[in-house]
Backbone as CSV, one residue per row, in Angstrom:
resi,resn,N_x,N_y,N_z,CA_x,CA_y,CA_z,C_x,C_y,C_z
1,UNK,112.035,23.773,13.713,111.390,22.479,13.932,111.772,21.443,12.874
2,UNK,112.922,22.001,11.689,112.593,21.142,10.975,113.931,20.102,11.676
3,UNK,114.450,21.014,12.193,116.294,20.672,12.782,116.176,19.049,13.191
4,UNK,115.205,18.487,13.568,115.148,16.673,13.566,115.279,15.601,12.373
5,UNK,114.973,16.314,11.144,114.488,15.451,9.967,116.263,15.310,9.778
6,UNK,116.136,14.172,9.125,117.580,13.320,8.532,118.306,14.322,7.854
7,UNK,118.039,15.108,6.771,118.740,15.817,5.870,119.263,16.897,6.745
8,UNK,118.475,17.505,7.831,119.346,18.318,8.487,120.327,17.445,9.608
9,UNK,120.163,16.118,10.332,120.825,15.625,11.426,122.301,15.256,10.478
10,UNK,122.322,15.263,9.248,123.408,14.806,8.420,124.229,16.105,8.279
11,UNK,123.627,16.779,8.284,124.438,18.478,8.061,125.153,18.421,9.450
12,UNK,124.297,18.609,10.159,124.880,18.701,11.963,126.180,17.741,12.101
13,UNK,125.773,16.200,11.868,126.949,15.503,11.692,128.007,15.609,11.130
14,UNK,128.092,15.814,10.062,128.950,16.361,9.171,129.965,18.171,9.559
15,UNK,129.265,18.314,10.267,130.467,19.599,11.107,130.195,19.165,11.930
16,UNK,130.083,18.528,13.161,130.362,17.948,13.621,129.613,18.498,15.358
17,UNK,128.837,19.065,15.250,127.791,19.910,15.803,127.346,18.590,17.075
18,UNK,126.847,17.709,16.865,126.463,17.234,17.774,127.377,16.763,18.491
19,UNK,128.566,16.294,18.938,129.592,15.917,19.190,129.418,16.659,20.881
20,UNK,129.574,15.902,21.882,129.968,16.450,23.560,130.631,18.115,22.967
21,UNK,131.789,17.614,22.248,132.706,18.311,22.643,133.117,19.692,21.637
22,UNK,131.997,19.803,20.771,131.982,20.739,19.320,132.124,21.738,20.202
23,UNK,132.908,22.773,19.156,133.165,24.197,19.379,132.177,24.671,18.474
24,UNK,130.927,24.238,18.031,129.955,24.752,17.099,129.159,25.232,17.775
25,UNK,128.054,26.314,17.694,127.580,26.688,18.683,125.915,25.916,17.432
26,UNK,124.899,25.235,17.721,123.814,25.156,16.943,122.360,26.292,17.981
27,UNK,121.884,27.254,17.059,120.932,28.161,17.805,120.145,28.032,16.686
28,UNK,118.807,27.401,17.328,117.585,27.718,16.313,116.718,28.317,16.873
29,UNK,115.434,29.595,15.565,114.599,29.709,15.884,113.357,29.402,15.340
30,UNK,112.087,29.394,16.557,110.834,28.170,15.595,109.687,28.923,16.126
31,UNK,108.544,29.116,15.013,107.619,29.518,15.049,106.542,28.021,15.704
32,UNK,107.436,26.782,15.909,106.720,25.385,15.892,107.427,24.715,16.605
33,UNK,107.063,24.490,17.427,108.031,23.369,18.365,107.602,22.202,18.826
34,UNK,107.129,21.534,17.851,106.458,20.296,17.329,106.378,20.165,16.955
35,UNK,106.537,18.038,16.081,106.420,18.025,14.886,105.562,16.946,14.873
36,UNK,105.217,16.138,14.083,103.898,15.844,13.532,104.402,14.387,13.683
37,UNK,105.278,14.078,13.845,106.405,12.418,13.457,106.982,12.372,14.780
38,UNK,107.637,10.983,14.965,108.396,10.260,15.992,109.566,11.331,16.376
39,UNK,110.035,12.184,15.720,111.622,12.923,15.972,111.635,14.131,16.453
40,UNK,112.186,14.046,17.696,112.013,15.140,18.634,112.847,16.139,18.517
41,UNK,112.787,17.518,18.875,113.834,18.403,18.877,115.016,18.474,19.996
42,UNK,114.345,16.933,21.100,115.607,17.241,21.846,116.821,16.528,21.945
43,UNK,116.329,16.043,20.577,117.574,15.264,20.077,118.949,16.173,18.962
44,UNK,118.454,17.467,18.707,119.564,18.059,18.079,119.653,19.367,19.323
45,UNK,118.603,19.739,19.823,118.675,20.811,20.433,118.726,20.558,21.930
46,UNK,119.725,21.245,23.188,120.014,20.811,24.213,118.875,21.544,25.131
47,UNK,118.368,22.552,24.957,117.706,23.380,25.770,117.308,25.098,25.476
48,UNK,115.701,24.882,25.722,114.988,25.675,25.308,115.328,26.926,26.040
49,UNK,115.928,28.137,25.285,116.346,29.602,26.621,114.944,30.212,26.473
50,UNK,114.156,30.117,25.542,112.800,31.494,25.540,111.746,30.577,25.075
51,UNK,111.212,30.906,25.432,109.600,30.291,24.791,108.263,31.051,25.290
52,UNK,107.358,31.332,23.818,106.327,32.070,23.986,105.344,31.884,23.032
53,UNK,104.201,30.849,23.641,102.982,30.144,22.735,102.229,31.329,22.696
54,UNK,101.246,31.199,21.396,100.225,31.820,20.809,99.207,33.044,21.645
55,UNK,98.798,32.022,22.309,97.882,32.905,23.325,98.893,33.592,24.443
56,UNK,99.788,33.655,24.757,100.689,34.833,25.497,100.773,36.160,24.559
57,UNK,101.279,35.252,22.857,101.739,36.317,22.487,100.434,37.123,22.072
58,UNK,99.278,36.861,22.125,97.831,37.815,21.513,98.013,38.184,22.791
59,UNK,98.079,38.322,24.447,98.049,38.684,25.353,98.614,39.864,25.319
60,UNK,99.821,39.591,24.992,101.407,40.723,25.030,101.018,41.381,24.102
61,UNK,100.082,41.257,22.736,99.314,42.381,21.405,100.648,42.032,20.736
62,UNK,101.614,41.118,20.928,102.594,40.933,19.632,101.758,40.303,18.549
63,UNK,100.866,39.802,18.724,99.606,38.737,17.750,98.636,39.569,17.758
64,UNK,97.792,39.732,16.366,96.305,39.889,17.021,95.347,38.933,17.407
65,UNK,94.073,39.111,17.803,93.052,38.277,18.634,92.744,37.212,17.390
66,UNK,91.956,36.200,17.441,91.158,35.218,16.098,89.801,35.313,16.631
67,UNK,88.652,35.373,15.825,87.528,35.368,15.729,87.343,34.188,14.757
68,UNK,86.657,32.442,15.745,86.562,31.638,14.926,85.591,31.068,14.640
69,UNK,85.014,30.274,13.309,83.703,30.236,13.070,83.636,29.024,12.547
70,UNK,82.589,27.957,12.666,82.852,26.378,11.858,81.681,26.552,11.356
71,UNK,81.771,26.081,9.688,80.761,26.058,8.804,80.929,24.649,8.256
72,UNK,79.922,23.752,8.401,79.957,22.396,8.073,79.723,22.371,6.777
73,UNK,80.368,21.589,5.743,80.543,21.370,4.867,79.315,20.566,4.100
74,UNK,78.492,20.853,3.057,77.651,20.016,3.066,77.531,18.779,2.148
75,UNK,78.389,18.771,1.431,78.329,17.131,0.953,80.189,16.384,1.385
76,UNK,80.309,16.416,2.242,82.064,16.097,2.830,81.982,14.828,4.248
77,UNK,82.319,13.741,3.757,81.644,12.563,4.459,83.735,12.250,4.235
78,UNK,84.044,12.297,6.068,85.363,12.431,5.850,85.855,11.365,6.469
79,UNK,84.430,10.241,6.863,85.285,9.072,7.760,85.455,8.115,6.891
80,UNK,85.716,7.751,5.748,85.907,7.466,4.559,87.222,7.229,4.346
81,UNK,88.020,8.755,4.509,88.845,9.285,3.723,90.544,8.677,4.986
82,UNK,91.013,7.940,4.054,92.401,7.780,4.614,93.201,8.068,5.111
83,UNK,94.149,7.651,6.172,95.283,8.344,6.903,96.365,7.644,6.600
84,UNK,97.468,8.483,6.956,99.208,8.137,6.814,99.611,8.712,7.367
85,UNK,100.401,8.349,8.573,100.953,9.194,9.608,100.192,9.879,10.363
86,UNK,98.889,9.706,10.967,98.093,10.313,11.472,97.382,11.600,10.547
87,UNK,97.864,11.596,9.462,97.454,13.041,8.549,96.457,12.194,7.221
88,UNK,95.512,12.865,6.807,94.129,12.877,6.191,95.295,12.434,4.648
89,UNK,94.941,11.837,4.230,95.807,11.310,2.562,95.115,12.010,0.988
90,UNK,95.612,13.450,1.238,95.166,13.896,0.338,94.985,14.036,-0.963
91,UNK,95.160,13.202,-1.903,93.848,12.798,-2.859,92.623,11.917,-2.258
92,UNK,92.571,11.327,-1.801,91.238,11.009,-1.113,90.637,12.333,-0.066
93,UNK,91.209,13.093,0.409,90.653,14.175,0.885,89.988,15.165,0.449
94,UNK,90.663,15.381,-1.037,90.503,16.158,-1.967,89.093,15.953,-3.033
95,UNK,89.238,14.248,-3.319,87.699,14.019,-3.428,86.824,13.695,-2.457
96,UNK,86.517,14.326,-1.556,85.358,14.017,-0.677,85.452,15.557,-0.485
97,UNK,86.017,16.301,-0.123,86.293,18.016,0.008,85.581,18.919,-1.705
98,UNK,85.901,18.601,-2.692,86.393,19.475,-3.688,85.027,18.570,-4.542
99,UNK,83.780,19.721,-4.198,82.937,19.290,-5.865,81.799,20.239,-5.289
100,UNK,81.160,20.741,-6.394,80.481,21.977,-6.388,79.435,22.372,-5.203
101,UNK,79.091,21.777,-4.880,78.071,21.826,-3.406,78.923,22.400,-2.391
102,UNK,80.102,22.127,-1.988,80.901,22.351,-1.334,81.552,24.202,-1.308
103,UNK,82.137,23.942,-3.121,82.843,24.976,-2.707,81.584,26.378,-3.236
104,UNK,80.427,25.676,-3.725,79.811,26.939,-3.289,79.342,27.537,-2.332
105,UNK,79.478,26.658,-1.083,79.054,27.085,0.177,80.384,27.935,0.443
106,UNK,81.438,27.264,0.568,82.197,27.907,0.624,82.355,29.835,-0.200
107,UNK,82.306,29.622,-1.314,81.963,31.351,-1.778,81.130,31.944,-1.070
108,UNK,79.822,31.379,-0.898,78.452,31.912,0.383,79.136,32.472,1.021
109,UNK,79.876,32.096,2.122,80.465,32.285,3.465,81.008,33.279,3.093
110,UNK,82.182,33.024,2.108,82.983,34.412,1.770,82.639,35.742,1.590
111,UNK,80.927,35.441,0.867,80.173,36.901,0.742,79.693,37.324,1.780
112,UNK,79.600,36.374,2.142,78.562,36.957,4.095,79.521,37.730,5.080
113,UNK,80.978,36.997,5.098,81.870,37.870,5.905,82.270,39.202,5.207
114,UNK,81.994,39.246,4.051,82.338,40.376,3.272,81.554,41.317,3.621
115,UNK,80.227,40.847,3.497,78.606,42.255,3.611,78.664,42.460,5.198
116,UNK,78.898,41.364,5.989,78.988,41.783,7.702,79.960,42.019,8.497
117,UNK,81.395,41.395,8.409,82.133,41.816,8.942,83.436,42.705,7.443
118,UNK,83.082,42.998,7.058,84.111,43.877,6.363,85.169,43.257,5.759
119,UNK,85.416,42.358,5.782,86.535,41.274,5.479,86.988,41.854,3.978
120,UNK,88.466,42.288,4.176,89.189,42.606,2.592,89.842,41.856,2.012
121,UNK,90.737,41.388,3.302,91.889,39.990,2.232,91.634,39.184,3.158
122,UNK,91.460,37.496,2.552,90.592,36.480,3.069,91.838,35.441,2.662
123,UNK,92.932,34.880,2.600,93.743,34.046,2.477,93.169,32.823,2.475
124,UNK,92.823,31.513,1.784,92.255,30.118,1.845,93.010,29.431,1.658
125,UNK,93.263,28.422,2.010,94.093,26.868,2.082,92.592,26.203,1.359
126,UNK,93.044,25.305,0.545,92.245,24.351,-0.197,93.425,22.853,0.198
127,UNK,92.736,21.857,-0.978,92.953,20.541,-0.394,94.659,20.312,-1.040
128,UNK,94.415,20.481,-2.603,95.251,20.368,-3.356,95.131,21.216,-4.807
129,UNK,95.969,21.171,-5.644,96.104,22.148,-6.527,94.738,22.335,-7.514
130,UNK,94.103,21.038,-7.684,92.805,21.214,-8.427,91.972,21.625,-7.736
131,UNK,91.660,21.721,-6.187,90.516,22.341,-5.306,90.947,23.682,-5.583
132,UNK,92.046,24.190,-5.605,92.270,25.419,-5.200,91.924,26.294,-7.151
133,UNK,92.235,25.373,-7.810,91.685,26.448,-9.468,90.661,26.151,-9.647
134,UNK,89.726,25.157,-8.597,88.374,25.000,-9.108,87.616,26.031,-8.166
135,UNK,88.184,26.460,-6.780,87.752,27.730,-5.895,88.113,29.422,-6.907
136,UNK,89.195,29.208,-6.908,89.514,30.717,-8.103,88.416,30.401,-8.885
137,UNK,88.374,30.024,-9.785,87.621,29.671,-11.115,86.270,29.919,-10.378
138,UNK,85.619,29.633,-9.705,84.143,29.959,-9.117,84.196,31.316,-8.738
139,UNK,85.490,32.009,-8.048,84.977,32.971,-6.981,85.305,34.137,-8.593
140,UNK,86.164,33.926,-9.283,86.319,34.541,-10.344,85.053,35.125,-11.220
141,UNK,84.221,33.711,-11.386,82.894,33.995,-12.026,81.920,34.320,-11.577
142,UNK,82.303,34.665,-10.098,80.681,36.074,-9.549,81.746,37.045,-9.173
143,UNK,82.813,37.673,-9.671,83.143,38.772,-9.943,84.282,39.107,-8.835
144,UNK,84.749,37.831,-8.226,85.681,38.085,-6.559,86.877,38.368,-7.579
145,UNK,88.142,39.208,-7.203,89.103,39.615,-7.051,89.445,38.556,-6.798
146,UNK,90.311,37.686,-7.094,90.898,36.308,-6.522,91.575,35.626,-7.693
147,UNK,92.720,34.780,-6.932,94.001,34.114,-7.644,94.627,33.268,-7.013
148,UNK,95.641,32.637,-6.972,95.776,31.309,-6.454,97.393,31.446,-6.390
149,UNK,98.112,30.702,-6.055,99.492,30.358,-5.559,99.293,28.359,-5.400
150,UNK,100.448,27.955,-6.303,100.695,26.527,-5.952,102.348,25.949,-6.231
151,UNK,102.459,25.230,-5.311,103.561,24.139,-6.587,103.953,24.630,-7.873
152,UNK,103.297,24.779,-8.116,103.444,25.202,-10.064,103.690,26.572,-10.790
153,UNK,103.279,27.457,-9.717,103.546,29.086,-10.139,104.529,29.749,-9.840
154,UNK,105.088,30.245,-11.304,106.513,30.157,-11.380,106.787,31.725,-10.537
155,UNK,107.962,31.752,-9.840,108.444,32.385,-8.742,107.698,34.051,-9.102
156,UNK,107.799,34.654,-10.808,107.712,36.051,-10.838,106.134,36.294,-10.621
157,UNK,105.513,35.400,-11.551,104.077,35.066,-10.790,103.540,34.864,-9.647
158,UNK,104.210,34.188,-8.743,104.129,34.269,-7.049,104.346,35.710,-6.638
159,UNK,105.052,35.937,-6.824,105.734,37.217,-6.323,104.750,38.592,-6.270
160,UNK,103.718,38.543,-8.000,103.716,39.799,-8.202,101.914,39.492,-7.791
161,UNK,101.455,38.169,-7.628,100.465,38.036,-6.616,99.999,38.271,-5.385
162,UNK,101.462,37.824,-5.248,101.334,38.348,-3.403,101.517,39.459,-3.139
163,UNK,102.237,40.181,-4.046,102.357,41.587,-3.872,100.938,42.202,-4.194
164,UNK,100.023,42.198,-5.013,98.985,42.821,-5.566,98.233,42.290,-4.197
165,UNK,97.977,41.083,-3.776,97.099,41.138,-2.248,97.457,41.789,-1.128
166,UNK,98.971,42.087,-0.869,99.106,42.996,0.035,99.179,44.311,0.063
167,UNK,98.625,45.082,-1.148,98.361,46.002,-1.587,96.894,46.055,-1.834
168,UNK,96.232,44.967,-1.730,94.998,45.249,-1.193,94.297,45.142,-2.824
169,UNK,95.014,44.903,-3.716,94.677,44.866,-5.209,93.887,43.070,-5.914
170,UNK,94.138,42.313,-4.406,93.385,41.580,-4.722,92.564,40.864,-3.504
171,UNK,91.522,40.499,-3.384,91.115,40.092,-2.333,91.007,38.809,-1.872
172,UNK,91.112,37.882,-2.483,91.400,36.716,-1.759,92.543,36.118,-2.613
173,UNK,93.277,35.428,-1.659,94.894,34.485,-2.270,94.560,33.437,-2.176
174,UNK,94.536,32.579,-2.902,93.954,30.540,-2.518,95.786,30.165,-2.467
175,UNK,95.843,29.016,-1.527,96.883,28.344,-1.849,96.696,27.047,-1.031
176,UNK,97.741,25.518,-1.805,97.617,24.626,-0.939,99.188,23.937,-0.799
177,UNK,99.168,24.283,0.581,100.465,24.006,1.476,101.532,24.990,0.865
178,UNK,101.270,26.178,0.792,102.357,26.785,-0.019,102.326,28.076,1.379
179,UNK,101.423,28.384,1.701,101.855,29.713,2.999,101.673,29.131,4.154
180,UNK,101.879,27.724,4.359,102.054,26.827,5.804,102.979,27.716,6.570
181,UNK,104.241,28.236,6.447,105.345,28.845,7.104,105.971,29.818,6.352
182,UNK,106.446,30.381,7.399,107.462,31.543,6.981,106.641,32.402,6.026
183,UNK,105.610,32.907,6.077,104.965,33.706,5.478,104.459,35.005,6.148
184,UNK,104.396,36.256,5.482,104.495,37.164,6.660,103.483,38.176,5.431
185,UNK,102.122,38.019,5.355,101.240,38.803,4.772,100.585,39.563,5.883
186,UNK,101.014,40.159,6.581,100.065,41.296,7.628,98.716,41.635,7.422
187,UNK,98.064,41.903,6.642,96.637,42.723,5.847,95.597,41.188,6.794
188,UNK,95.798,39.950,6.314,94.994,39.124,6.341,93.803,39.141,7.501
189,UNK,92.766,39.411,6.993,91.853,39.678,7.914,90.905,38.394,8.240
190,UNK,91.096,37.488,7.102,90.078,36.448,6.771,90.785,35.008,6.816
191,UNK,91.230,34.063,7.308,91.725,32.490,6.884,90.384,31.768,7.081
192,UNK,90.367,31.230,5.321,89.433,30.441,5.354,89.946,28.684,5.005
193,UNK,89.457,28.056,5.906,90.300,26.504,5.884,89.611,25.924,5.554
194,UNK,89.902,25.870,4.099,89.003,24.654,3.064,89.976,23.682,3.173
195,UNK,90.592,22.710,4.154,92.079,21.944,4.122,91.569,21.010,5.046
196,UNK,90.371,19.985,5.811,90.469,19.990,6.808,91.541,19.143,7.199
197,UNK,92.283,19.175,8.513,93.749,18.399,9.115,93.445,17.561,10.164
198,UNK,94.209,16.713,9.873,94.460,16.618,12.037,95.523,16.544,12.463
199,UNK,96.309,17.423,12.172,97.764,17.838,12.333,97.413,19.093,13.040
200,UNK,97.606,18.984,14.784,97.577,20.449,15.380,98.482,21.308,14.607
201,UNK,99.933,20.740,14.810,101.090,21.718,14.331,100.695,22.516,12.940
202,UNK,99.682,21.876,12.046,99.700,22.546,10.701,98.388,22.839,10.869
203,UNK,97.382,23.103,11.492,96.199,23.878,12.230,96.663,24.928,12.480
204,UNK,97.456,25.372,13.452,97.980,26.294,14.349,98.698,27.036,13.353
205,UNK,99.656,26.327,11.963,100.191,27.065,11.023,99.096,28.284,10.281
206,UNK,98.493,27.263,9.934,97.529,27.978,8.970,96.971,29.011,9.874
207,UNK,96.309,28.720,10.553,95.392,30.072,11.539,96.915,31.137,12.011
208,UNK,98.023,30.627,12.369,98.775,31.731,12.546,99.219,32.983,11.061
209,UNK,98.880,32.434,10.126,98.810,33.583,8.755,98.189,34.512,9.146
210,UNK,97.036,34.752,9.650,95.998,35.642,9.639,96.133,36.553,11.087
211,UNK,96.948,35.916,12.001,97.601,36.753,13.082,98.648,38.019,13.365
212,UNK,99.134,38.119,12.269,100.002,39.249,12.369,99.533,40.389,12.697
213,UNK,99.994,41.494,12.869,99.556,42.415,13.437,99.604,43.825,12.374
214,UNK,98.262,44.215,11.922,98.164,45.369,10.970,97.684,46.258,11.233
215,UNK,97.438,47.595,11.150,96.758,49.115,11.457,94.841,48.456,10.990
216,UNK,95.213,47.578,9.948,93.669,47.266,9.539,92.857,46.662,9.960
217,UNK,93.301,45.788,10.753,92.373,45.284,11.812,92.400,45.059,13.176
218,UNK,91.749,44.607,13.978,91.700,44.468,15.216,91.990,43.226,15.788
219,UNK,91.424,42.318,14.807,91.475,40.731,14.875,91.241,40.523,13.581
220,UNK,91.280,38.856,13.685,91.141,37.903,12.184,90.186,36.967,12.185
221,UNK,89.336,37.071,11.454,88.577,36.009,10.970,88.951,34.869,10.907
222,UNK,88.857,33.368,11.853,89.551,32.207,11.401,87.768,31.566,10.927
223,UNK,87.983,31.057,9.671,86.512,30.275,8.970,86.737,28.616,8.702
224,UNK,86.589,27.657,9.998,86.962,26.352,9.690,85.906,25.630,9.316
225,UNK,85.758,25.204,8.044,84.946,24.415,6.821,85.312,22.421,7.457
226,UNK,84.345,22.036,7.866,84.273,20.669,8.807,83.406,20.122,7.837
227,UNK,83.637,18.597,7.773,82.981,17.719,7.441,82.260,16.811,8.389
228,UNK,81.021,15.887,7.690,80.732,14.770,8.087,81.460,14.176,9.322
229,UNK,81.927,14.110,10.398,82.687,13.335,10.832,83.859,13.772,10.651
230,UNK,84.057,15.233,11.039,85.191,16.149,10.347,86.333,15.525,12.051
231,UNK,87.553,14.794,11.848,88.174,14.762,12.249,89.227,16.117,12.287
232,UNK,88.777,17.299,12.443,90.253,17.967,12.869,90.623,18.528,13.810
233,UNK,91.656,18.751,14.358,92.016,18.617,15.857,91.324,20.270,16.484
């Protein structure tokens, strides 16, 4: 999906790929076949041979099922909060989302799916990098197993995080915009969306983390955290 944006239509150009008459063959594959902006895919790509949305594939058991739950946010007043490009402008999202009322409801929730539905690894999207060490930093100090992934954590540190959660050595992973794609943690039993969007395509991202298919569960917990006037799709 990303095959529309300029930096790749310049690659294509440059061998010469789009051309009637290229001997290039261009084959992509997309977990997303939509994008969020004016630029379509059927401008690099001629025609779709396979296609198979979400709910086929939980049909076919290539996915597992989602079990989804909306917990309103209680001090998050989001008609306020700015847009660009149809998407929520996050530092202003981030303060109306991210201050203690909030993300202690948020921990609440986390304990409740823990004591009732069994929930082991709980993956969270936060707003931005300070929501997400001010969520660690809380869930840390009533004793949660939990750590964070951002922008900023340097690759061996990523690495040996994500490894310790899929080993079950830690129980919740925070991150913001960092496991949008191409992420393949199986275990995830729990996505909790402290992020709210109105970007289907990056809705559908996030809740697809928690879909993979593991011996450990049956389905996934999807936990969408709404505001005031929670615009998300």
């Amino acid at each position: 999906h990303h095959a529309a944006a300029d930096s790749y239509v310049s690659t294509f150009n440059y061998f010469g790929i789009t051309e009637p008459d290229s001997d290039v063959a261009l084959v992509g594959f997309s977990a997303t076949l939509q994008r969020d902006d004016d630029k379509h895919l059927a401008d690099v790509i001629d025609e779709v041979v396979f296609h198979m949305d979400t709910e086929q594939m939980v049909t076919d058991k290539h996915l597992c099922d989602a079990k989804f739950t909306t917990v309103k946010l209680v001090n998050a007043d989001l008609s306020g909060v700015t847009t660009r490009g149809g998407e929520f402008v996050i530092p202003k999202l981030a303060a109306a989302v991210n201050n203690p009322e909030n993300n202690e409801l948020v921990l609440r929730t986390y304990f409740y799916f823990v004591n009732t539905q069994n929930v082991r690894s709980a993956l969270l999207f936060g707003v931005d990098i300070k929501h997400v060490r001010s969520l660690a930093a809380l869930f840390k100090e009533r004793g949660v197993d939990a750590d964070f992934v951002t922008s900023e954590t340097k690759a061996p540190v990523r690495k040996e995080r994500i490894d310790k959660f899929k080993k079950g050595k830690l129980s919740v992973l925070m991150n913001c915009g960092i496991f949008t794609e191409g992420t393949d943690i199986p275990n995830i039993d729990c996505v909790l969306l402290v992020r709210p969007t109105r970007s289907k395509n990056l809705l559908i991202q996030m809740i697809g983390r928690g879909l993979r298919l593991h011996h450990s569960k049956e389905f996934c917990h999807i936990v969408d955290f709404v505001g005031v006037n929670n615009a998300n799709v």
